[in-house]
C-alpha positions as CSV (number, residue, x, y, z in Angstrom):
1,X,410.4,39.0,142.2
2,X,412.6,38.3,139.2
3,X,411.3,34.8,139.4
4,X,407.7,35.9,139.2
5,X,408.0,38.2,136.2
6,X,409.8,35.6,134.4
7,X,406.6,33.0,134.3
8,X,404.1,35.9,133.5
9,X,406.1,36.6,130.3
10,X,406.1,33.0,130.1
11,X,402.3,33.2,130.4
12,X,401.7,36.1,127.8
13,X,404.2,34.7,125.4
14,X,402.2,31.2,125.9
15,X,398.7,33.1,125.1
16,X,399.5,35.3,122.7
17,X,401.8,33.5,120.2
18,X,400.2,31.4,117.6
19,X,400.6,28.0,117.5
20,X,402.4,26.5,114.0
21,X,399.6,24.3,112.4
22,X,400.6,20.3,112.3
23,X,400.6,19.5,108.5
24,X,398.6,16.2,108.2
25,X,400.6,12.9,107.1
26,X,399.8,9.8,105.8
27,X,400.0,8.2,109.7
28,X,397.5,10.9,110.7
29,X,394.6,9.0,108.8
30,X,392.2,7.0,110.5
31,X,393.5,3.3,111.1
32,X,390.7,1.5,109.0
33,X,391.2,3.8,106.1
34,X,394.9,3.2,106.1
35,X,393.9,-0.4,106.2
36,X,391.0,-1.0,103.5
37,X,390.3,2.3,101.9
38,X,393.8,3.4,101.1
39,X,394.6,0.4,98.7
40,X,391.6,0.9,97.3
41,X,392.2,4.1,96.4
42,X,395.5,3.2,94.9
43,X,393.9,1.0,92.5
44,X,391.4,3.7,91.5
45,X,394.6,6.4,90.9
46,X,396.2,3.4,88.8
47,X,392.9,4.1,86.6
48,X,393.5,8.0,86.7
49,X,397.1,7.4,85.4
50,X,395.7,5.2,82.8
51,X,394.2,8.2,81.7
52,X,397.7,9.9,80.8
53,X,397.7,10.2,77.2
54,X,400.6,11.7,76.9
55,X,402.5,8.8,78.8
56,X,402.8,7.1,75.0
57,X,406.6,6.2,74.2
58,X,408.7,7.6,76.6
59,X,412.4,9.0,75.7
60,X,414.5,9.1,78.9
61,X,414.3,10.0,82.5
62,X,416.4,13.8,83.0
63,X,417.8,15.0,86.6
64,X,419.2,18.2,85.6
65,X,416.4,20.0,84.0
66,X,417.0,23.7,85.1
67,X,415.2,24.4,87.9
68,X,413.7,20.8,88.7
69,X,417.7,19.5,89.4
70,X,417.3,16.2,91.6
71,X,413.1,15.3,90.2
72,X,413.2,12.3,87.7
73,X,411.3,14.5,85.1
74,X,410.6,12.2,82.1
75,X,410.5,13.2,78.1
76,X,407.6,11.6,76.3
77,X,406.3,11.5,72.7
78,X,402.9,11.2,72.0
79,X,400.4,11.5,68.8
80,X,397.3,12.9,69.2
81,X,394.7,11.1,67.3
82,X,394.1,11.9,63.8
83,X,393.1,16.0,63.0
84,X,389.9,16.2,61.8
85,X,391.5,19.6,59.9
86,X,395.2,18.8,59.3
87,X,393.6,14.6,58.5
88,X,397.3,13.4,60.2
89,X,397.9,12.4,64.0
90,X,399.9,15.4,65.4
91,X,403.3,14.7,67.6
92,X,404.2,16.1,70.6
93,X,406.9,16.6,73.2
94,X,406.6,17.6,76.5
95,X,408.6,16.6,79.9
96,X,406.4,15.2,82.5
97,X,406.9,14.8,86.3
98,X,403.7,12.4,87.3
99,X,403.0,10.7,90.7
100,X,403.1,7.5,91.5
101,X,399.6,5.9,92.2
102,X,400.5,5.7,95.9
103,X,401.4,9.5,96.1
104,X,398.8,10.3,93.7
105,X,396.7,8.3,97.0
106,X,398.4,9.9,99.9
107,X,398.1,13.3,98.1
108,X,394.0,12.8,97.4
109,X,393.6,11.6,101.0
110,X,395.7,13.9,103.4
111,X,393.5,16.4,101.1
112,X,390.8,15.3,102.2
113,X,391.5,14.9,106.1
114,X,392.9,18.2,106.1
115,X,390.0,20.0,104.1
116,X,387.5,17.9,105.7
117,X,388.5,15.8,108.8
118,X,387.1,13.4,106.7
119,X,388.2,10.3,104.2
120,X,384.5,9.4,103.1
121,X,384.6,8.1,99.8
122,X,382.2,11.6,98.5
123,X,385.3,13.7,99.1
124,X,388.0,11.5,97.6
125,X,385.7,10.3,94.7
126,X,385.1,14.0,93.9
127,X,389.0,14.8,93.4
128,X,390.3,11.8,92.0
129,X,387.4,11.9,89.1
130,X,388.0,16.0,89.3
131,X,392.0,15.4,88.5
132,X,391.5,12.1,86.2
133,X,389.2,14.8,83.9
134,X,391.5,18.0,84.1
135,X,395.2,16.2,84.1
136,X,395.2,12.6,84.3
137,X,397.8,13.2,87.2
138,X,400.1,15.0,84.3
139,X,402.2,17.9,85.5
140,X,403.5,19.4,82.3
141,X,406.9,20.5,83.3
142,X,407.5,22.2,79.8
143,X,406.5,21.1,76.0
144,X,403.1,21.3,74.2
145,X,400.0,20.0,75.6
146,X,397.5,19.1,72.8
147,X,393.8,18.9,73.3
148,X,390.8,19.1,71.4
149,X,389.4,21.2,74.3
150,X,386.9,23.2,72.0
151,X,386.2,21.8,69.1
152,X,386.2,17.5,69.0
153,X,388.7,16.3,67.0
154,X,390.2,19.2,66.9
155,X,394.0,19.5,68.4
156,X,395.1,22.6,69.3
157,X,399.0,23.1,70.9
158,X,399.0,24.8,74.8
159,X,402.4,25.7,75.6
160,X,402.9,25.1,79.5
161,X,405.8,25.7,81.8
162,X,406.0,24.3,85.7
163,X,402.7,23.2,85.5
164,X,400.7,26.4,83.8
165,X,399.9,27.1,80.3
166,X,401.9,30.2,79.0
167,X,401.9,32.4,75.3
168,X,405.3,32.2,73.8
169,X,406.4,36.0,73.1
170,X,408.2,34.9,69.2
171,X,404.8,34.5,66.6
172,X,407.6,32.9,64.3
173,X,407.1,29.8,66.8
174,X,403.8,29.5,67.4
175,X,401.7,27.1,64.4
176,X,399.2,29.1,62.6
177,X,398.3,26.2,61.0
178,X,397.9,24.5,65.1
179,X,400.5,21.8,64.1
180,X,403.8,22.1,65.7
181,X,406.6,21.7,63.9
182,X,409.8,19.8,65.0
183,X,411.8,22.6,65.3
184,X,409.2,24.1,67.8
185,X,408.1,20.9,70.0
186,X,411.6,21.6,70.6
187,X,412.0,24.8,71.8
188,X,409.1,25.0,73.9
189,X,410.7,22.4,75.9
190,X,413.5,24.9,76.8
191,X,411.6,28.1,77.4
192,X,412.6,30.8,80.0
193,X,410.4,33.1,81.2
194,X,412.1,35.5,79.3
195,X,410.8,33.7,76.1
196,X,407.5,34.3,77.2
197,X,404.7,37.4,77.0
198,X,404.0,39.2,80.4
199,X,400.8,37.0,81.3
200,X,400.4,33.3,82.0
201,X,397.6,30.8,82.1
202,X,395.2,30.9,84.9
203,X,395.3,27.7,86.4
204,X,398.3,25.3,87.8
205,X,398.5,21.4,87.1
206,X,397.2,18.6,88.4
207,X,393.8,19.7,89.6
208,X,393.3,23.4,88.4
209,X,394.6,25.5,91.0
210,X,394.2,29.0,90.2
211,X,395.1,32.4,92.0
212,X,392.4,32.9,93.9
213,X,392.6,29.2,95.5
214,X,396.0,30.3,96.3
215,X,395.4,33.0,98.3
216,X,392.0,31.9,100.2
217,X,394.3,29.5,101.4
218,X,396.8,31.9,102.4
219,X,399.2,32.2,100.3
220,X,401.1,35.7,100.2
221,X,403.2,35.8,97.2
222,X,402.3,38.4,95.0
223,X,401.2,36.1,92.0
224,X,399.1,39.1,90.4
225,X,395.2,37.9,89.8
226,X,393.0,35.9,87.6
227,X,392.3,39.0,85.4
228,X,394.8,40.8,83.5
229,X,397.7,40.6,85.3
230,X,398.6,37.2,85.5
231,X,402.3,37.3,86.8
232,X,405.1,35.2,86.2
233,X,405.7,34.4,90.1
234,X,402.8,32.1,89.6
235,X,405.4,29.7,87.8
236,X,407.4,30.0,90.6
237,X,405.3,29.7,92.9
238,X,403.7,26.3,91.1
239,X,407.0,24.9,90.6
240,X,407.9,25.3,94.6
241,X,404.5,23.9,95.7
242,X,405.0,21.1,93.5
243,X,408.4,20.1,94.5
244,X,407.4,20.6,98.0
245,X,405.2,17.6,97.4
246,X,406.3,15.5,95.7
247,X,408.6,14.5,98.7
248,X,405.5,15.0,101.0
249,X,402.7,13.3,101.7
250,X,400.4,16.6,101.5
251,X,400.1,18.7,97.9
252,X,399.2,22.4,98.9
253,X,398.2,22.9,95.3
254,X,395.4,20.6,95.9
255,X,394.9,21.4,99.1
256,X,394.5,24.9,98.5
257,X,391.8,23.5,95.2
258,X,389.8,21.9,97.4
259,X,389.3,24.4,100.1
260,X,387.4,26.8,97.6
261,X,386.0,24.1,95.4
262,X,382.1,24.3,95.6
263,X,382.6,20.4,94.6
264,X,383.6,19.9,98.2
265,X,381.1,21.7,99.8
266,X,378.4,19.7,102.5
């Protein structure tokens, strides 16, 4: 009797628990891919970091940058290219943390497979061009971002933090004029989140993750929205995610992109 009410728990327990989902790895991609596609692919994300225009004179390699202890974070220089207002090529700072083209590859693929269940060259074409035209692979760990995002030739300075633009609470260092000064490039590379004002940026490094990606793909940190409250545990929450991969052959950041990206859609 005891016997027999011991395998119909079993039984219940076996039919009503959910089963962990298997995280897809590099091995779990089709043989020929592995084989002929993947090295392909390398060579294309080679191009995408090619396309990292900050990567221009780098300044060291730093292991004990608070919070990202133990990830080779590197410190670059870089001039934008000459201000069609200020008529001078502005400098920046910033602290990088890039993939490899390999794990730029795996990342892309796995992506793919687990979005998909498919490596076809439509789905990884569409996110490597996607991230080679948002980031160039950069994940802007802290520092200012320059781009001429609005008006050509026209650099203005994003402050970002773990991957995600954020406002800098002190107006005495932030450029009216758009052009940093030294003094600033190098504070914005040592901003807490107490340095900051209450809302960040919408969308996470390398491929334009936002909140709402994050939690269509179940994500259950409360990281506010993508309206007006725009909370700080989306740094955290970036930062973790990217760690998380970058000794993994899966990114959930991009994951979680391309399961809501109309991009990737049949």
């Amino acid at each position: 009797m005891k016997q027999t009410t011991f395998i119909v728990l079993m039984l219940a327990l076996l039919f009503t628990c959910q089963p962990l989902k298997a995280q897809t790895t590099f091995q779990d991609l089709p043989v020929e891919f592995r084989k002929n596609g993947y090295p392909q692919l390398v060579e294309e994300c080679k191009d995408v970091l090619k396309a990292a225009y900050m990567a221009q004179n780098k300044l060291g390699t730093y292991y004990d940058i608070p919070n990202w202890e133990g990830y080779p974070v590197e410190l670059w220089e870089y001039f934008t290219g000459e201000d069609i207002k200020k008529h001078v090529k502005k400098r920046g700072l910033v602290y990088l943390l890039m993939p490899s083209p390999e794990k730029l590859a795996t990342w892309i693929a796995t992506t793919c497979w687990e979005v998909k269940h498919s490596v076809d060259t439509c789905y990884v074409n569409c996110i490597r061009d996607f991230i080679k035209w948002q980031s160039a692979a950069q994940f802007a760990v802290a520092g200012v971002v320059y781009e001429d995002m609005y008006t050509k030739g026209f650099f203005e300075p994003y402050i970002f933090k773990d991957g995600v633009t954020v406002y800098v609470a002190d107006s005495n260092m932030m450029p009216a004029d758009k052009h940093c000064t030294n003094e600033q490039l190098e504070y914005y590379l040592h901003l807490t989140n107490n340095d900051l004002k209450p809302n960040t940026g919408r969308y996470a490094r390398i491929c334009s993750t936002n909140r709402d990606h994050y939690y269509a793909a179940g994500g259950t940190v409360d990281v506010g929205d993508n309206g007006d409250n725009r909370k700080h545990t989306w740094l955290e929450v970036v930062r973790q995610l990217y760690q998380q991969a970058w000794n993994s052959d899966r990114n959930e950041l991009m994951i979680a992109w391309a399961k809501s990206s109309p991009y990737m859609k049949e």
